[in-house]
N, C-alpha and C positions, 0 to 999 in steps of 0.2 A: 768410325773410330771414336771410342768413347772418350769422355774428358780424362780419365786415369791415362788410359793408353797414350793420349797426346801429351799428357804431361812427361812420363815414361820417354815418347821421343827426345821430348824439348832435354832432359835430362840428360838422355844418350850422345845428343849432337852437341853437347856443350859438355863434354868429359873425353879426356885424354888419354886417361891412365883406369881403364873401369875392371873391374876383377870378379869374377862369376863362381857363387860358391851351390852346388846344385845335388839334389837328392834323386831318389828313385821318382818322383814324379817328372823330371824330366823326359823320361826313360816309358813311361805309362803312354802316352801316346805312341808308342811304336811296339806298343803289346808286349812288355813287360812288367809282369805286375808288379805293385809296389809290395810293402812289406808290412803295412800298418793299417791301409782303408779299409773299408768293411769288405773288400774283394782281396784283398792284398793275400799274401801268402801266409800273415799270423791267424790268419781266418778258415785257412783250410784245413780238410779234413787230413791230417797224417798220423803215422803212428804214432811219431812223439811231438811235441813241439818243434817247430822250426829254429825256434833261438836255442832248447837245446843239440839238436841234431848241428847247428853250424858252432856250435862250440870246440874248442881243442880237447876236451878232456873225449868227447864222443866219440871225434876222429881219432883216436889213440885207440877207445875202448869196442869201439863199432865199425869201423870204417868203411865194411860193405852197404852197410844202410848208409852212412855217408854218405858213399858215391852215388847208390841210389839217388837219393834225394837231389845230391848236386848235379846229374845230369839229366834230372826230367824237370828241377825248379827256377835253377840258374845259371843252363844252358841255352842260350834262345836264337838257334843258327839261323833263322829266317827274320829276325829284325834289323830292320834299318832305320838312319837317321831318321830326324822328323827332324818340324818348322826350326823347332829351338836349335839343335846342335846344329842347324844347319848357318842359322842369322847368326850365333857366338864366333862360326868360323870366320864368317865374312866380317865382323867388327875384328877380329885377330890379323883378317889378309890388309884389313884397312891402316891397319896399327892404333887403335881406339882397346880393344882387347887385352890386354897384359898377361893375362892366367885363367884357366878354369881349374878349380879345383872341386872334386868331385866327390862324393860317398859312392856309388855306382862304379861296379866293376867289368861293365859291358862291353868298354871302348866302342861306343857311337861315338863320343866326340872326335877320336881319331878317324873311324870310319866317315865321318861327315868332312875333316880335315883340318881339324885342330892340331895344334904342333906343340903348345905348350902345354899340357892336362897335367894336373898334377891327382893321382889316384888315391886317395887317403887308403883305400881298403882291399888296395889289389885291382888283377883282372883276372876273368877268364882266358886272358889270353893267354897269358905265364904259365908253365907248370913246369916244375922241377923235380927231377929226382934227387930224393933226400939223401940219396948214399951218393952217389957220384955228381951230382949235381948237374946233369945233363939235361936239356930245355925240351922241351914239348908243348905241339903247339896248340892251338882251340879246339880241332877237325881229330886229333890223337886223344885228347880224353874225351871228346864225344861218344868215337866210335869204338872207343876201351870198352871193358865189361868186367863188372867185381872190382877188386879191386888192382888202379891200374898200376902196372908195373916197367919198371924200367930193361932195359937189354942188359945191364949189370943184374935185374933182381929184383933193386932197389923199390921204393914206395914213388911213385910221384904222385907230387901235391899240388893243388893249384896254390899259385901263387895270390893266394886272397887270404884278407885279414878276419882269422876266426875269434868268436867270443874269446876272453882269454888271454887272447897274445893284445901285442903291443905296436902300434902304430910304427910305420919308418921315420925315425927320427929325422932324417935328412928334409922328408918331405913336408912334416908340420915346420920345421922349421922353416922352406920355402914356401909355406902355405902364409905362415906370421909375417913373414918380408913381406906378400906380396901386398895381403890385406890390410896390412898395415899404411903400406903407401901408396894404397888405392886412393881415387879423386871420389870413384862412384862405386858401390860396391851391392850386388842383384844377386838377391837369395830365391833360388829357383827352384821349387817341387821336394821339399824337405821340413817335416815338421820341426828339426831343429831338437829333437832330442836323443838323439846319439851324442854321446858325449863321448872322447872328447873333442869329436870334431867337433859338433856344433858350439862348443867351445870359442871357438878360433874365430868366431866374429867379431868378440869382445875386442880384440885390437883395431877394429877400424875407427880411424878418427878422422874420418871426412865426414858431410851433410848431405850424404844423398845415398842413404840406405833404402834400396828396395824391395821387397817381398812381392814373390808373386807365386800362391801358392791355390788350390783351392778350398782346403779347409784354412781355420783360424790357427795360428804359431803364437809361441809365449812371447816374438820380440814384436807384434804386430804395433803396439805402441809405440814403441821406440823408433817406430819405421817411419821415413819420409812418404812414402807413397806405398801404398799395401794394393793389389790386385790381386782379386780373389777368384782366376781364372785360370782353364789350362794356362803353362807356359809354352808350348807349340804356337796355342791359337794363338796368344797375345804377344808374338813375339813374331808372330808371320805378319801382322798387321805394318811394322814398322819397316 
């Protein structure tokens, strides 16, 4: 156990109220790529961009390519948790855990068994028909084809937050409660420049901000303790 990661415990075992804000690098060790490293998804070959193809205006104008994309990019039916989502649940069953709030619309942390996740950008798990409003579930737009359609007709959409549209208000706003009256507050596998989630740090006013990412993030200064490590590996340690 390195000196960071010991301090990291000392840290953990001495907060009450700790709140977990965590990007697609969480999510990389259980073989989803992220969206920004040199392997990430901005890096691969497609026909359009990826930031444009997940935007609203495409899903209006394209939607078959759309779904293309969204079922062979950000559909990942054979992953499962790893170390991290797994030690977040067990600080949550412990009562030391308060929130995870997430960028990531995978649901591992439910699947590992987290109860309180709060989703800033959706899941794949939601899908709604846009005319009658009718729910479908992960395994229904999987194995959809084109573009999928509801038993009305209707268009179903996953329920994830595209370029364009606007966050759930309910949810930033339980996101600001929570980090706000966080004790200890651990920035996990996110470069921190999605705005405006990565916004929503700015309210923590506790002393024990942690980052633990494997590249460098803009709040590395600011941080009590920065680890520059998978957060799997360095979180199964503890």
């Amino acid at each position: 156990m390195t000196e960071n990661v010991k301090k990291l415990k000392e840290l953990v075992d001495g907060s009450r109220n700790i709140v977990f804000f965590g990007g697609a690098g969480v999510s990389t060790e259980s073989g989803i790529p992220d969206f920004r490293s040199t392997d990430g998804l901005y890096h691969q070959q497609w026909k359009y961009p990826p930031e444009v193809i997940l935007s609203h205006t495409f899903y209006e104008s394209n939607p078959e390519e759309f779904f293309r994309f969204y079922r062979a990019k950000l559909l990942a039916p054979d992953a499962k948790p790893n170390a991290a989502h797994y030690k977040l649940a067990q600080w949550e069953r412990e009562g030391k855990l308060k929130a995870i709030i997430t960028q990531n619309i995978d649901g591992l942390h439910q699947a590992a068994g987290s109860k309180n996740v709060l989703e800033l950008h959706g899941s794949v798990h939601r899908n709604y028909c846009e005319h009658c409003g009718k729910f479908y579930d992960f395994d229904f737009m999987l194995h959809s084809q084109g573009v999928p359609r509801c038993t009305c007709g209707g268009t179903v959409k996953p329920d994830v937050v595209l370029y364009e549209e606007g966050l759930n208000q309910k949810t930033l706003n339980d996101a600001v409660r929570f980090i706000s009256e966080a004790d200890m507050l651990i920035i996990g596998g996110t470069s921190l420049n999605v705005y405006p989630a990565a916004g929503l740090i700015n309210y923590y006013r506790g002393h024990k901000l942690v980052l633990i990412n494997k590249s460098a993030v803009a709040r590395d200064l600011a941080a009590d303790l920065v680890i520059r490590d998978p957060i799997g590996q360095t979180l199964a340690q503890l």
